[in-house]
PyMOL Python script that loads the backbone (N, CA, C, O; Angstrom):
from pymol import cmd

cmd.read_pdbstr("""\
ATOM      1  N   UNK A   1     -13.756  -7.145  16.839  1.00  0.00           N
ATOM      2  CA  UNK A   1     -15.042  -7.097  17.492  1.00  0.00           C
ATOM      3  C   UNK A   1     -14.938  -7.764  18.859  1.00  0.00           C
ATOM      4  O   UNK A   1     -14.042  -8.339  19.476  1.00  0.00           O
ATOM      5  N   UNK A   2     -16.055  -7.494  19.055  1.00  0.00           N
ATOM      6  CA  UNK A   2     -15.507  -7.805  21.265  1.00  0.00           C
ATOM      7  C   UNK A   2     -17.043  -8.363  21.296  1.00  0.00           C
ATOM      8  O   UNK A   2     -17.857  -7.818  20.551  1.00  0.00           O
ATOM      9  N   UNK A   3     -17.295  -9.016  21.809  1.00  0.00           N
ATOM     10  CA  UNK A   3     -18.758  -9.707  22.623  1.00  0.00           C
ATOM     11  C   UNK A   3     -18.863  -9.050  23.690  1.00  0.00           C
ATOM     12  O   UNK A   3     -17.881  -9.016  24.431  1.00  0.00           O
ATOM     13  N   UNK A   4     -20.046  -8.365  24.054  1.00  0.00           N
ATOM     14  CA  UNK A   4     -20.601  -7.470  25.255  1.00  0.00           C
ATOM     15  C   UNK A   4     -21.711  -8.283  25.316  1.00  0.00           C
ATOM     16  O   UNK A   4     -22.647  -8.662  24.613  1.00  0.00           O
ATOM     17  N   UNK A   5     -21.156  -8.431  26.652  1.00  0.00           N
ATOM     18  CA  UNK A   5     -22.233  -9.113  27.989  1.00  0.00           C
ATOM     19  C   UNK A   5     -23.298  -8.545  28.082  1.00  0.00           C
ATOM     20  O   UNK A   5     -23.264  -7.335  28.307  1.00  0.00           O
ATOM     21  N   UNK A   6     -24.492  -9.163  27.953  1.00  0.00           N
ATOM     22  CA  UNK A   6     -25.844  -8.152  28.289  1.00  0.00           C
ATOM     23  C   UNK A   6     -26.889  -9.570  28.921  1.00  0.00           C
ATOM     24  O   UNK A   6     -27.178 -10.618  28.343  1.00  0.00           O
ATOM     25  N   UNK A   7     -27.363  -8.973  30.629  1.00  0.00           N
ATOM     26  CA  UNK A   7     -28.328 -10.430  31.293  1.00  0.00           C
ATOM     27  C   UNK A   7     -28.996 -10.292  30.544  1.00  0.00           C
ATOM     28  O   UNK A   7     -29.232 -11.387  30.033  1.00  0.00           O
ATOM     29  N   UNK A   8     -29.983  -8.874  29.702  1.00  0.00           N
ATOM     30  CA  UNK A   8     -31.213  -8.900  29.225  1.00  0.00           C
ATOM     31  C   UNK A   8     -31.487 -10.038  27.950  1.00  0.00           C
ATOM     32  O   UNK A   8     -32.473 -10.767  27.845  1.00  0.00           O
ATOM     33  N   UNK A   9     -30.018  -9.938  26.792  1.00  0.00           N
ATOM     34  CA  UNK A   9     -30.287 -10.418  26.012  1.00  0.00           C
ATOM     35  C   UNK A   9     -29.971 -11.915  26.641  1.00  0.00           C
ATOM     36  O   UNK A   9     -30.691 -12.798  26.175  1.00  0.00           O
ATOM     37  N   UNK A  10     -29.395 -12.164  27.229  1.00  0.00           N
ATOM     38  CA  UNK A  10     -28.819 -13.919  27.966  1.00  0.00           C
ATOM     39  C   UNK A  10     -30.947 -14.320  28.248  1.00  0.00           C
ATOM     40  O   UNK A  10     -31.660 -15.301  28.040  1.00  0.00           O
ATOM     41  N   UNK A  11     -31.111 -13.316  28.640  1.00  0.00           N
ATOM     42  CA  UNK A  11     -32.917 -13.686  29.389  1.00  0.00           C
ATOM     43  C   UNK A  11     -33.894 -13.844  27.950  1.00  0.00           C
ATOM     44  O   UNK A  11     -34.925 -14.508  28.053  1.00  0.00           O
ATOM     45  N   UNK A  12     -33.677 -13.456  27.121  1.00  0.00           N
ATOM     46  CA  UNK A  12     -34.215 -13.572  25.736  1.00  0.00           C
ATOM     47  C   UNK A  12     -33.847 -14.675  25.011  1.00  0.00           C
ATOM     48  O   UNK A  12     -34.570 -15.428  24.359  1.00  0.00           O
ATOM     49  N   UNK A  13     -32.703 -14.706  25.171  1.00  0.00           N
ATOM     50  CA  UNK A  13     -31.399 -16.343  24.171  1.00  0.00           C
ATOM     51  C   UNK A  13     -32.830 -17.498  25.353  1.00  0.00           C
ATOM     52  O   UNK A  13     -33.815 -17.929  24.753  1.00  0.00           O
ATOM     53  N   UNK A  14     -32.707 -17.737  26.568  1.00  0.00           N
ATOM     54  CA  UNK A  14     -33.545 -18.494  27.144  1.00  0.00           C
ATOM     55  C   UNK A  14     -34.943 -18.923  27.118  1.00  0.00           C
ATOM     56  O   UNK A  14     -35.542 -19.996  27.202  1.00  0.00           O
ATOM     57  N   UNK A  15     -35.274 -17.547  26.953  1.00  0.00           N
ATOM     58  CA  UNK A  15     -37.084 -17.850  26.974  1.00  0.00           C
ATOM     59  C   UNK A  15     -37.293 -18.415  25.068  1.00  0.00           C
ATOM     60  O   UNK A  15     -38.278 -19.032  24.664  1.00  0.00           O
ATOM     61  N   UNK A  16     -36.392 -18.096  24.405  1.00  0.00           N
ATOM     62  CA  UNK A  16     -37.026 -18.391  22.696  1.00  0.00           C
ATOM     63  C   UNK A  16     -36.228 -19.728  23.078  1.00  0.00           C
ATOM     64  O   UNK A  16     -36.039 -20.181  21.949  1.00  0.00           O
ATOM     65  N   UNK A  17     -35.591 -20.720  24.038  1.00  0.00           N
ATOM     66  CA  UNK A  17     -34.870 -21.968  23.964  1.00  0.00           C
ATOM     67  C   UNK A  17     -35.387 -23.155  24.191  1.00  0.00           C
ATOM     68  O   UNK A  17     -34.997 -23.647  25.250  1.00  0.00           O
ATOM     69  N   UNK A  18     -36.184 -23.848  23.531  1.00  0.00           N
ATOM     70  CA  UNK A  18     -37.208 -24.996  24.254  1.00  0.00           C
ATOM     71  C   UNK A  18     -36.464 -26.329  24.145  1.00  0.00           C
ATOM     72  O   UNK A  18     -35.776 -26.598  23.161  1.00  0.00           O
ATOM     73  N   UNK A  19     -36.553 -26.795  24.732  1.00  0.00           N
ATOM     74  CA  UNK A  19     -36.320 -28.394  24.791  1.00  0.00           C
ATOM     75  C   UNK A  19     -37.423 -29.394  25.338  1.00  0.00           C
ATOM     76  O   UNK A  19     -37.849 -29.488  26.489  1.00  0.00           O
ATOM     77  N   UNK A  20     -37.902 -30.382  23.789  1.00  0.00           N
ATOM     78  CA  UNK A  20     -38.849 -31.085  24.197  1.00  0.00           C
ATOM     79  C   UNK A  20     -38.088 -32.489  24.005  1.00  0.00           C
ATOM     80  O   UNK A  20     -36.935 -32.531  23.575  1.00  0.00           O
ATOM     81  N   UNK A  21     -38.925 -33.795  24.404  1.00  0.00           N
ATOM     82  CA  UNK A  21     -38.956 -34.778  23.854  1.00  0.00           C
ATOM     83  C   UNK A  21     -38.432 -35.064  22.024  1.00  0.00           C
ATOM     84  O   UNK A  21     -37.407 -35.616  21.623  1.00  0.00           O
ATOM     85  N   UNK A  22     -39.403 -34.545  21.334  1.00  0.00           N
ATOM     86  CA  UNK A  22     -39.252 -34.015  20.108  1.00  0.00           C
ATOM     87  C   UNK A  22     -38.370 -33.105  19.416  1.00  0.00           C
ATOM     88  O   UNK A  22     -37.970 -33.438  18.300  1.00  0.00           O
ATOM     89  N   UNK A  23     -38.083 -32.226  19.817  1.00  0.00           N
ATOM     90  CA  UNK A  23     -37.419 -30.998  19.551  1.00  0.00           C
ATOM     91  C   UNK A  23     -36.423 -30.875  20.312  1.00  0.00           C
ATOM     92  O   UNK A  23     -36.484 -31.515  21.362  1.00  0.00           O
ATOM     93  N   UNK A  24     -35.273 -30.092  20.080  1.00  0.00           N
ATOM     94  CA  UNK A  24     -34.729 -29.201  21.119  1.00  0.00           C
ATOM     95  C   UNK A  24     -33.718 -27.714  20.147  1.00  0.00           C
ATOM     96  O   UNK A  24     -32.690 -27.791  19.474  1.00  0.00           O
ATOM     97  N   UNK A  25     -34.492 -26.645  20.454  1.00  0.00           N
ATOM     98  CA  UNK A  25     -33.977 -25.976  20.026  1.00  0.00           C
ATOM     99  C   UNK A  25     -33.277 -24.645  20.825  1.00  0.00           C
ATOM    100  O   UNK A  25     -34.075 -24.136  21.611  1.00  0.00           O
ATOM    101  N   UNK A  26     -32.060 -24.037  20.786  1.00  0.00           N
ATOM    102  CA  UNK A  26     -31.389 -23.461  21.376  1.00  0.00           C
ATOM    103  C   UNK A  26     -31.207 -22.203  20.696  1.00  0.00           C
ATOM    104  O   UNK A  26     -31.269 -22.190  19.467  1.00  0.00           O
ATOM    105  N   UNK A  27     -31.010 -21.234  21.288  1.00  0.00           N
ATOM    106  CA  UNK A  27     -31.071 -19.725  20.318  1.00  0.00           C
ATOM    107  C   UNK A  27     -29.718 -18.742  21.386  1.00  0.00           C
ATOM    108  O   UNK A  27     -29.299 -18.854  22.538  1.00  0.00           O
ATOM    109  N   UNK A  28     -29.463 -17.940  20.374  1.00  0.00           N
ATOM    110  CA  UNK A  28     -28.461 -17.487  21.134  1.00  0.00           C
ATOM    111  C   UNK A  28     -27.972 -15.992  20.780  1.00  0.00           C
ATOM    112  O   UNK A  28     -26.962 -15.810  20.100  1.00  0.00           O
ATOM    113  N   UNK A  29     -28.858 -14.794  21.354  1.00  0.00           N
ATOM    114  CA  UNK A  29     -28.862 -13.863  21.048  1.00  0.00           C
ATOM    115  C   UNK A  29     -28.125 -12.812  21.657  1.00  0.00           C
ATOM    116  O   UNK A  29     -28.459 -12.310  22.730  1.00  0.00           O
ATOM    117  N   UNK A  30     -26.891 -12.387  20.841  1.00  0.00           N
ATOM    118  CA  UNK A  30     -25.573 -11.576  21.516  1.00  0.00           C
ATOM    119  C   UNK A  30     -25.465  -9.650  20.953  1.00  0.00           C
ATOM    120  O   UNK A  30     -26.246  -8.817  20.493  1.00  0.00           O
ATOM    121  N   UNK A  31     -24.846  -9.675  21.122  1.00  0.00           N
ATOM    122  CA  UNK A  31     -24.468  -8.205  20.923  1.00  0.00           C
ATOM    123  C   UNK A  31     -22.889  -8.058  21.120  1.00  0.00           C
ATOM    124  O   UNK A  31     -22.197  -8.475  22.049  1.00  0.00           O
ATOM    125  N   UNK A  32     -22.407  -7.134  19.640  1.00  0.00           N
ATOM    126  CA  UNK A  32     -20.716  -7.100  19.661  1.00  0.00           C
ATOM    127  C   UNK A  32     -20.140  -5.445  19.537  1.00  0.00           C
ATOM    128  O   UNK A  32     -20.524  -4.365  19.087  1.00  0.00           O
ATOM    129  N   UNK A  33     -19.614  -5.709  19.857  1.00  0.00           N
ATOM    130  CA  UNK A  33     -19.112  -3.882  19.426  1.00  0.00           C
ATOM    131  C   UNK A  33     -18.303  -4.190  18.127  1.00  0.00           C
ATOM    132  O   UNK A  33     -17.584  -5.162  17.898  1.00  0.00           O
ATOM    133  N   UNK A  34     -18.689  -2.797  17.092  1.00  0.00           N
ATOM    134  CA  UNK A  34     -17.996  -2.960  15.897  1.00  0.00           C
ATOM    135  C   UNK A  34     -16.448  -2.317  15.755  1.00  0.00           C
ATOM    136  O   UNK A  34     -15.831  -2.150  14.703  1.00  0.00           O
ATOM    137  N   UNK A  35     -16.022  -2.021  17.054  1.00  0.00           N
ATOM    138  CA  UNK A  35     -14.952  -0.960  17.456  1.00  0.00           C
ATOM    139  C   UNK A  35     -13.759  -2.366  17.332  1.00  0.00           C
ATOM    140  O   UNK A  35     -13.983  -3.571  17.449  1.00  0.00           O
ATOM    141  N   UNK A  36     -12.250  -1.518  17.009  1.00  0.00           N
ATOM    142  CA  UNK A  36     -11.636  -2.556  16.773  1.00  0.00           C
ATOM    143  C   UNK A  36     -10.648  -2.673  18.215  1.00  0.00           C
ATOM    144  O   UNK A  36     -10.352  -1.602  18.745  1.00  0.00           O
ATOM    145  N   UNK A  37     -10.232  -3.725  18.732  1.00  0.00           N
ATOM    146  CA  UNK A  37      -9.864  -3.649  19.747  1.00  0.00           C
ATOM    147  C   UNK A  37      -8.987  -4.730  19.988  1.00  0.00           C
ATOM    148  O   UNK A  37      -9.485  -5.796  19.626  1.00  0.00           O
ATOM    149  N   UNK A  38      -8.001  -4.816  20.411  1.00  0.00           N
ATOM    150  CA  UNK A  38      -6.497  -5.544  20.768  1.00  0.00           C
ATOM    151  C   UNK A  38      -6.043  -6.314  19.674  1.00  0.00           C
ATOM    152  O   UNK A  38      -5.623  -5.607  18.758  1.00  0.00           O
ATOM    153  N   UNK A  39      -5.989  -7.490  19.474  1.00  0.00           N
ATOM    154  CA  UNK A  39      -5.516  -7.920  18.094  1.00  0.00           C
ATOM    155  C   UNK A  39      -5.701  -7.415  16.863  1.00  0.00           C
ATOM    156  O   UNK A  39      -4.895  -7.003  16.029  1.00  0.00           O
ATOM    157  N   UNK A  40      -7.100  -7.521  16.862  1.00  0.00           N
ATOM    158  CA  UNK A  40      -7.659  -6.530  15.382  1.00  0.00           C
ATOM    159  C   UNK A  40      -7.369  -5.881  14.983  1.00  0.00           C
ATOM    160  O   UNK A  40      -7.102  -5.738  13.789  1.00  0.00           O
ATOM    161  N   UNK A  41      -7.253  -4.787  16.345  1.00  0.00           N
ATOM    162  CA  UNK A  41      -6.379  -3.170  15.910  1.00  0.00           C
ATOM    163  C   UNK A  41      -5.078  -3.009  15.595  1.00  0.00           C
ATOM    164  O   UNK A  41      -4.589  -2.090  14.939  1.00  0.00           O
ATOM    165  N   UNK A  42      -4.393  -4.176  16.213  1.00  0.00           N
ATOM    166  CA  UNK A  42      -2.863  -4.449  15.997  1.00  0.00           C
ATOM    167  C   UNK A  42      -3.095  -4.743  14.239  1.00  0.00           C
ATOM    168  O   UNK A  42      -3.043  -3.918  13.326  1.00  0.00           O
ATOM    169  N   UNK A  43      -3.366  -6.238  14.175  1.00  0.00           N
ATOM    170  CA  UNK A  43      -3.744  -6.331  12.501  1.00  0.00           C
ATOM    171  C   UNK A  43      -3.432  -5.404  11.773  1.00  0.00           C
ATOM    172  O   UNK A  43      -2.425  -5.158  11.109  1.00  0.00           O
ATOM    173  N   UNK A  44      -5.032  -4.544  12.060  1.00  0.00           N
ATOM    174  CA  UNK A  44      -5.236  -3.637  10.792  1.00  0.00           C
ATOM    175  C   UNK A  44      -4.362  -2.401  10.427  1.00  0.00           C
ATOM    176  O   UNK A  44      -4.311  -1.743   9.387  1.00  0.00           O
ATOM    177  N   UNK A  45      -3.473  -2.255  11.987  1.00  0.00           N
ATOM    178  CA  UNK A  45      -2.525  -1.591  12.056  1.00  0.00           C
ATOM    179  C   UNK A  45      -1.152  -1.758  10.429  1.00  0.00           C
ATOM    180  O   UNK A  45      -0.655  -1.242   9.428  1.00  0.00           O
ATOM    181  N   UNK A  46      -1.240  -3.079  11.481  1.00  0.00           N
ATOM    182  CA  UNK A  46      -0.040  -3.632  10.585  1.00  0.00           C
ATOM    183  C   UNK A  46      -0.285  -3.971   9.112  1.00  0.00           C
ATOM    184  O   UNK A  46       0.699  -4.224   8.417  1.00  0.00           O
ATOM    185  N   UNK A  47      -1.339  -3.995   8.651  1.00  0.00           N
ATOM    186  CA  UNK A  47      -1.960  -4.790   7.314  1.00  0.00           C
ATOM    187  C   UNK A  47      -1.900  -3.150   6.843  1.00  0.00           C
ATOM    188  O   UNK A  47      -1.240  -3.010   5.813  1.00  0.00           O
ATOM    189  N   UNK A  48      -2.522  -1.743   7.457  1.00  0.00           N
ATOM    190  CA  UNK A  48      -2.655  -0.712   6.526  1.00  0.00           C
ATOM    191  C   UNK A  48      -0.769  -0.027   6.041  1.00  0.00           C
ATOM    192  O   UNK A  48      -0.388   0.626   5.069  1.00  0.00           O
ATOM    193  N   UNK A  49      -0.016  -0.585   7.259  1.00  0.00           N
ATOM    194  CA  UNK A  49       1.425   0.137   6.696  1.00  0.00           C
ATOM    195  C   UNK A  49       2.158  -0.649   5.450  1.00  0.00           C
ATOM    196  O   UNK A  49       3.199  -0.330   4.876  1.00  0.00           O
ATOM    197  N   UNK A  50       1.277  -1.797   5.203  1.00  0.00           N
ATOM    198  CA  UNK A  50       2.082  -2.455   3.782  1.00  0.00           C
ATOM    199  C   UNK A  50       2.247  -2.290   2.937  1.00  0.00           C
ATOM    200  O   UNK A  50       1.198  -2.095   2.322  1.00  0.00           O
ATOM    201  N   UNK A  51       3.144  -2.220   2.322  1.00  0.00           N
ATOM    202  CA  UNK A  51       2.984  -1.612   0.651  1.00  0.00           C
ATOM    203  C   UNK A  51       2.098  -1.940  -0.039  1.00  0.00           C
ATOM    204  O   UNK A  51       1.670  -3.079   0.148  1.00  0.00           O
ATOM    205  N   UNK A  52       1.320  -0.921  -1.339  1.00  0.00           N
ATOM    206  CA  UNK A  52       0.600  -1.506  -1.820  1.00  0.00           C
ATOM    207  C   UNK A  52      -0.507  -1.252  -1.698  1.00  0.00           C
ATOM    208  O   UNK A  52      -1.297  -1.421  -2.627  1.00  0.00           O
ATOM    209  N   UNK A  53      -1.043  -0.549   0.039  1.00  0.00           N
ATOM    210  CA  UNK A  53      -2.749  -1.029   0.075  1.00  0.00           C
ATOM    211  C   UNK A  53      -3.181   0.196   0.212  1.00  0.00           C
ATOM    212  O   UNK A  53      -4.382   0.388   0.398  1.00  0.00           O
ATOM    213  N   UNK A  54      -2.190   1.353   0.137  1.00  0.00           N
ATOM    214  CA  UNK A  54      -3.058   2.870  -0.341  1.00  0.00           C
ATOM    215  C   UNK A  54      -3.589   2.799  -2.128  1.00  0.00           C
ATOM    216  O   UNK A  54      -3.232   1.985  -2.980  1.00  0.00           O
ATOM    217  N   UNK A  55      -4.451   3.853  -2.250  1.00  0.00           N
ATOM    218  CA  UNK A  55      -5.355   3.680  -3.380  1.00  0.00           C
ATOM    219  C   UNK A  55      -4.039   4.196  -4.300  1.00  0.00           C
ATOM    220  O   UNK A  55      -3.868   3.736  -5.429  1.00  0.00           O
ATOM    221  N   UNK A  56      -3.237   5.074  -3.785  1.00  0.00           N
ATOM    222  CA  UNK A  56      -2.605   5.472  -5.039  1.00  0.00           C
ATOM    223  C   UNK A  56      -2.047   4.380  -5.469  1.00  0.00           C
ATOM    224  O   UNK A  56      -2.067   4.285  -6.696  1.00  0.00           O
ATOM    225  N   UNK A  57      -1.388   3.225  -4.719  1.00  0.00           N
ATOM    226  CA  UNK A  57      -0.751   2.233  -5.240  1.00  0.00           C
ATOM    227  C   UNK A  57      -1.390   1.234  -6.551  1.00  0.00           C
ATOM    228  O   UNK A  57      -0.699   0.554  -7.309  1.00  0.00           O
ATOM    229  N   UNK A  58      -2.741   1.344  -6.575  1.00  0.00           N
ATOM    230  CA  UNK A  58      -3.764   0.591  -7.344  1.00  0.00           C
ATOM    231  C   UNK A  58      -3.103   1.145  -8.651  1.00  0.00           C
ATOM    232  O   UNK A  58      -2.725   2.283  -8.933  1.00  0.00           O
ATOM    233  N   UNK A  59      -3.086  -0.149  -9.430  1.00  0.00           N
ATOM    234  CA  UNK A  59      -2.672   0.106 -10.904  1.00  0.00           C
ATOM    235  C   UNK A  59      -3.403  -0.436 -12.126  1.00  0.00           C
ATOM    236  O   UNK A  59      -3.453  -1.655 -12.291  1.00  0.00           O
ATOM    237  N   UNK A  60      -4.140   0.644 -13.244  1.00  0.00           N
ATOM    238  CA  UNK A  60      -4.981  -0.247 -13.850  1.00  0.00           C
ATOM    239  C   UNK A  60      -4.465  -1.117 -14.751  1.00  0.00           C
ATOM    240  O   UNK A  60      -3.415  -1.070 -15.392  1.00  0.00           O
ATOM    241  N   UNK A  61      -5.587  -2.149 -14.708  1.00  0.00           N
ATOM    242  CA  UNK A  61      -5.241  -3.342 -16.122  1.00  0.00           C
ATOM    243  C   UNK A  61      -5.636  -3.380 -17.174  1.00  0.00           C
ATOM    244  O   UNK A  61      -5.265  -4.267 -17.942  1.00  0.00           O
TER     245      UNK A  61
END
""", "prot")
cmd.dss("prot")
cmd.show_as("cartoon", "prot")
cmd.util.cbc("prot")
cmd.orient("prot")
């Protein structure tokens, strides 16, 4: 997953962010892509050629 930059939501994370005397609360509202991308994809690359993790390999108990 990758974090995508967005001012709109950075302008939203701010206005819900108050800091009082009393309080201080901070909010932090992002947006990610679910696409897999540089390490991840390497990973899952490497994790799907292992033995074992196709379904035929599944053996019942």
């Amino acid at each position: 997953m990758k974090l995508l930059e967005n001012s709109k939501l950075e302008a939203i994370s701010s206005t819900l962010s108050i800091d009082t005397p009393v309080c201080d609360i901070t909010t932090r509202v992002e947006s990610y892509s679910c696409k897999m991308a540089g390490d991840s994809k390497k990973l899952y690359k490497q994790l799907r050629n292992e033995p074992g993790t196709s379904p035929h390999d599944l053996e019942i108990l």
